[in-house]
C-alpha positions as CSV (number, residue, x, y, z in Angstrom):
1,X,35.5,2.0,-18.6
2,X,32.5,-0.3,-18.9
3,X,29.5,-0.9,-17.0
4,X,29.1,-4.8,-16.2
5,X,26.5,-7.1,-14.7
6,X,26.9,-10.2,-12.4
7,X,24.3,-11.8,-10.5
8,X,24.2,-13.2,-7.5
9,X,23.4,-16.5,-7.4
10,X,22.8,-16.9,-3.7
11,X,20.6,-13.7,-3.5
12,X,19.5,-13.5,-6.6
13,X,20.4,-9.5,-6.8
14,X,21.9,-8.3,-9.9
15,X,24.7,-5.9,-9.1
16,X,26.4,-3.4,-11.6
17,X,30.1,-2.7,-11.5
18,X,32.1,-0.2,-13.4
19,X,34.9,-2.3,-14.7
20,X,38.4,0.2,-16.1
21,X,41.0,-2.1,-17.5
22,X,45.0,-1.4,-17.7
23,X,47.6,-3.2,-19.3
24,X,50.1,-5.7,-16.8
25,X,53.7,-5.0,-18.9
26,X,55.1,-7.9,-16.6
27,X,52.4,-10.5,-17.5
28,X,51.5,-8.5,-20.8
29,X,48.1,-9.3,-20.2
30,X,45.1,-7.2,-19.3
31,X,43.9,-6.7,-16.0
32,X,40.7,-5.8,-14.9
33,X,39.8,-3.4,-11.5
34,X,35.8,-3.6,-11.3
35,X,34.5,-0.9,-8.3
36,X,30.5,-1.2,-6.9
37,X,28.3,0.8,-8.8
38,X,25.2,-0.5,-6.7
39,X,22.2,-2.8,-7.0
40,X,20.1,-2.9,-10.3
41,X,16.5,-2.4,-9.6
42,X,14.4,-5.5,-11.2
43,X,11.2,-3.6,-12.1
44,X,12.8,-0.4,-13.4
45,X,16.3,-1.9,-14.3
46,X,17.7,1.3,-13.0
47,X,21.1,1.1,-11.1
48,X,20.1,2.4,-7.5
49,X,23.6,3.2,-6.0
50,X,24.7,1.2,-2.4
51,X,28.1,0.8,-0.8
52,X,27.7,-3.0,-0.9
53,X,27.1,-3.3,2.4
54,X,22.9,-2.7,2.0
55,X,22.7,0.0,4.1
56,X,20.7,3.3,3.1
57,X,21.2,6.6,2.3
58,X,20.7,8.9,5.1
59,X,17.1,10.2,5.5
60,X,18.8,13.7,5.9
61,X,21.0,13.2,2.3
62,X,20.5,15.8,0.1
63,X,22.6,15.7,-3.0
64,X,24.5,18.7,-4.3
65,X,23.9,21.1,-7.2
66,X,26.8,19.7,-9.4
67,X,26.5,16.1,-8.1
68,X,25.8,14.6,-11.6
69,X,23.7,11.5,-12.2
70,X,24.9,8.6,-14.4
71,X,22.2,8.1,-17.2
72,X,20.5,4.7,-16.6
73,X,18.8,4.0,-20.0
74,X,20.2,4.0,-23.6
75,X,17.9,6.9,-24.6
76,X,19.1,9.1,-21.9
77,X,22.6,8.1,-22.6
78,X,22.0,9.0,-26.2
79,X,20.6,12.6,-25.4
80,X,23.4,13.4,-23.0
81,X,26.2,12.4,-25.4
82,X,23.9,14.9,-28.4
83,X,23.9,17.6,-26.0
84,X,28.3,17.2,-24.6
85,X,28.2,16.8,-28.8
86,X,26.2,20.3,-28.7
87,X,28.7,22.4,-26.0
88,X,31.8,21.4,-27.7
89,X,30.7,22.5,-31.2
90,X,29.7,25.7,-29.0
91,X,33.0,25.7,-27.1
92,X,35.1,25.4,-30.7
93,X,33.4,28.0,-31.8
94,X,34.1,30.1,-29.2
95,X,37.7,29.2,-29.2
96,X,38.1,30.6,-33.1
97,X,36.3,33.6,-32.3
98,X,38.9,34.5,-29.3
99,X,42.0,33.2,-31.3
100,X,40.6,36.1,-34.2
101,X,40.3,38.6,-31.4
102,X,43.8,37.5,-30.2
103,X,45.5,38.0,-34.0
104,X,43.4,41.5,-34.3
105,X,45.0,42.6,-31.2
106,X,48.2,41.4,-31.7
107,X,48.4,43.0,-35.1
């Protein structure tokens, strides 16, 4: 999965897409499936999320506790992949310690 850019010409509004590819066996070429991410903000050059169709969000829309938000900027991005880095090195951890507890109880 990648994030891409395209422009629109007419508009001038640059829209971000998140583009998966999968291989055609038929063809055997690539193919490409991009889906509407939303627009990307021209100040901030943060990726505000639309359906395509410019409407807004609801002024009642309140997003849930485990709704999790795409980091926009390459620093963020860094700091979230250190800390996933962090939990798995916590979850393997955690993983010998209950395979030791398993082998102590089977013995």
């Amino acid at each position: 999965m990648a994030i891409t850019y395209n422009k629109d010409k007419r508009s001038g509004i640059t829209y971000a897409y998140e583009t998966t590819y999968q291989w055609d066996k038929e063809k055997k070429q690539s193919r490409s499936k991009r889906t509407l991410i939303g627009r990307v903000d021209e100040t901030t050059g943060e990726i505000v999320p639309t359906d395509g169709r410019c409407r807004k969000r609801s002024p009642n829309y309140v997003p849930e506790e485990n709704e999790y938000q795409m980091p926009t900027t390459v620093k963020e991005l860094q700091s979230e992949v250190k800390r996933l880095l962090g939990e798995n090195e916590a979850l393997k951890s955690q993983v010998a310690s209950l395979k030791e507890t398993v082998n102590k109880l089977r013995k």
